[in-house]
C-alpha positions as a Markdown table, in Angstrom:
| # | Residue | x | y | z |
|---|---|---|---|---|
| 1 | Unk | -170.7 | 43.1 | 98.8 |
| 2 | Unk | -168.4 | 42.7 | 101.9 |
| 3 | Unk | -169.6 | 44.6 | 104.7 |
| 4 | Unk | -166.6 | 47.2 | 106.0 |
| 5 | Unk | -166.0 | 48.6 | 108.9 |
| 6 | Unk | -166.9 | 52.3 | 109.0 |
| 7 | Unk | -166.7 | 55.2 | 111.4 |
| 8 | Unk | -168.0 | 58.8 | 112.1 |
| 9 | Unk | -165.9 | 62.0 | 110.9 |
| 10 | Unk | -166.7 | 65.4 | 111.4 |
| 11 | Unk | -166.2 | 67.9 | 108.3 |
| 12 | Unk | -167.4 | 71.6 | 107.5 |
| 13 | Unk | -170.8 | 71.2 | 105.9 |
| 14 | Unk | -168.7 | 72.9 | 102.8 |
| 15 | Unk | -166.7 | 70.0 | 103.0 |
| 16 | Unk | -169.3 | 67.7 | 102.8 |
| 17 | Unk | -171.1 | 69.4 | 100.1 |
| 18 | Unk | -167.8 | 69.1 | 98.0 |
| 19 | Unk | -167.2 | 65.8 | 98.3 |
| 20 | Unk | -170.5 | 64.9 | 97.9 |
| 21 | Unk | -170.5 | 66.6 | 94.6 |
| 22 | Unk | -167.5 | 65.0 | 93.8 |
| 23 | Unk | -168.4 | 61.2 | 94.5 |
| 24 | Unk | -171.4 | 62.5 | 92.0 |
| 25 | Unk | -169.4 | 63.2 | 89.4 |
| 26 | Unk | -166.8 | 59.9 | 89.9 |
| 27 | Unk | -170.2 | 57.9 | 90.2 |
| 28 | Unk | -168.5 | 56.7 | 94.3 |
| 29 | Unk | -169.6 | 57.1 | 97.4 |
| 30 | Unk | -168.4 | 59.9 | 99.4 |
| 31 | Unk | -166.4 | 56.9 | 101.8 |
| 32 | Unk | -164.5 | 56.1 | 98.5 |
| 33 | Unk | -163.3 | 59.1 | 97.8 |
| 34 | Unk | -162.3 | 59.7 | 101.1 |
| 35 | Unk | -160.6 | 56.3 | 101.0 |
| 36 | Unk | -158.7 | 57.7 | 97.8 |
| 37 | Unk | -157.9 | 61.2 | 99.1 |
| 38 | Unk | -156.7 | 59.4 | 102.4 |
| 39 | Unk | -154.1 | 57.4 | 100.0 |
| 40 | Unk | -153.3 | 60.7 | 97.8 |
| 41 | Unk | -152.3 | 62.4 | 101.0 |
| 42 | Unk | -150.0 | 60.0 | 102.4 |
| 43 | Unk | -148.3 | 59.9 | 98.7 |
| 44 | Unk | -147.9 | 63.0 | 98.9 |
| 45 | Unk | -146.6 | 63.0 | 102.1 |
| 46 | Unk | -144.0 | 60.2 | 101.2 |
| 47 | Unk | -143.2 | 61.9 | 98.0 |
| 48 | Unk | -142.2 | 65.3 | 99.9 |
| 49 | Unk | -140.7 | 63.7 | 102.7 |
| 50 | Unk | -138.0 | 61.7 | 99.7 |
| 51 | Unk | -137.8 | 65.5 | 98.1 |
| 52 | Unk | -136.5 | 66.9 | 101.6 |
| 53 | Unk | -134.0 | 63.7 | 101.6 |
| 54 | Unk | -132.9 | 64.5 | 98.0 |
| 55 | Unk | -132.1 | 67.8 | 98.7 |
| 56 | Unk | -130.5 | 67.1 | 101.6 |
| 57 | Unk | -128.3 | 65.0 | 100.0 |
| 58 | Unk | -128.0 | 67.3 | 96.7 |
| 59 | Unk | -126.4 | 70.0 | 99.3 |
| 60 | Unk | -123.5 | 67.4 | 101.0 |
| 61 | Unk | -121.7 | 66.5 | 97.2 |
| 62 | Unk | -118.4 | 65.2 | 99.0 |
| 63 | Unk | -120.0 | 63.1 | 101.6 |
| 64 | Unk | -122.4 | 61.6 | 99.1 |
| 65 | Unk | -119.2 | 61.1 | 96.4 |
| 66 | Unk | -117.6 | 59.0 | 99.6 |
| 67 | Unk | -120.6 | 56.5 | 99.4 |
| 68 | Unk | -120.2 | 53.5 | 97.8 |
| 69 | Unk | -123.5 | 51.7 | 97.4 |
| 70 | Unk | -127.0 | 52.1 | 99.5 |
| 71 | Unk | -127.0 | 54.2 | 102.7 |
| 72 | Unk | -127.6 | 51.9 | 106.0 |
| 73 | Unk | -130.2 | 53.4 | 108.1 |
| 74 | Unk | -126.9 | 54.3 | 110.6 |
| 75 | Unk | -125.4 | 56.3 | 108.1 |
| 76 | Unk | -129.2 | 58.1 | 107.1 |
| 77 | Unk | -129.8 | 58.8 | 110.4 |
| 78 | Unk | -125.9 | 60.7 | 111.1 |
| 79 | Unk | -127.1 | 63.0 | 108.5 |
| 80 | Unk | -127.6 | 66.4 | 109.7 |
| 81 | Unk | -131.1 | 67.9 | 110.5 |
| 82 | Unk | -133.2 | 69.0 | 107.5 |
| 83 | Unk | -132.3 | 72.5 | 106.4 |
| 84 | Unk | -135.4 | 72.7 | 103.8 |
C-alpha cells in the first residue's frame, strides 16, 4: 500500500473512543473514517449552503420569472443578503 501523508489532531478522549469504536464496527481505521466524515461534512455543507440559495430564490418569484436561462455569477452575486 501507498504510503500517505498523515498528521496529528487533537480530539476529546470521548471522541476518540467513538471513533474508534466505529472504525471497529466498519472494519477501517480510525484515519478513514475521519477521511469519510471530513467528506460528509463538506456535503453537507454544500448541500445547506444550495438550500439557503433555493430559498432565497423561492422568496424573489418576479425577479426569478424575469430570468431567462442560468444565472451569471454577476447576477448571483446582486442578489440580496441571505435572509435564512
Amino acid at each position: 500500500m501507498a504510503s500517505v501523508e498523515t498528521t496529528t489532531i487533537r480530539v476529546r478522549r470521548s471522541t476518540h473512543r467513538r471513533l474508534q469504536e466505529e472504525a471497529e464496527r466498519q472494519g477501517k481505521s480510525v484515519t478513514e473514517v475521519l477521511d469519510e466524515a471530513a467528506q460528509l461534512l463538506e456535503e453537507q455543507s454544500m448541500l445547506a449552503s444550495a438550500q439557503r440559495f433555493w430559498k432565497r430564490l423561492a422568496a424573489m418569484p418576479d425577479e426569478v420569472a424575469q430570468l431567462d436561462g442560468a444565472l451569471t455569477d454577476e447576477e448571483i452575486a446582486q442578489l440580496p443578503p441571505d435572509q435564512t
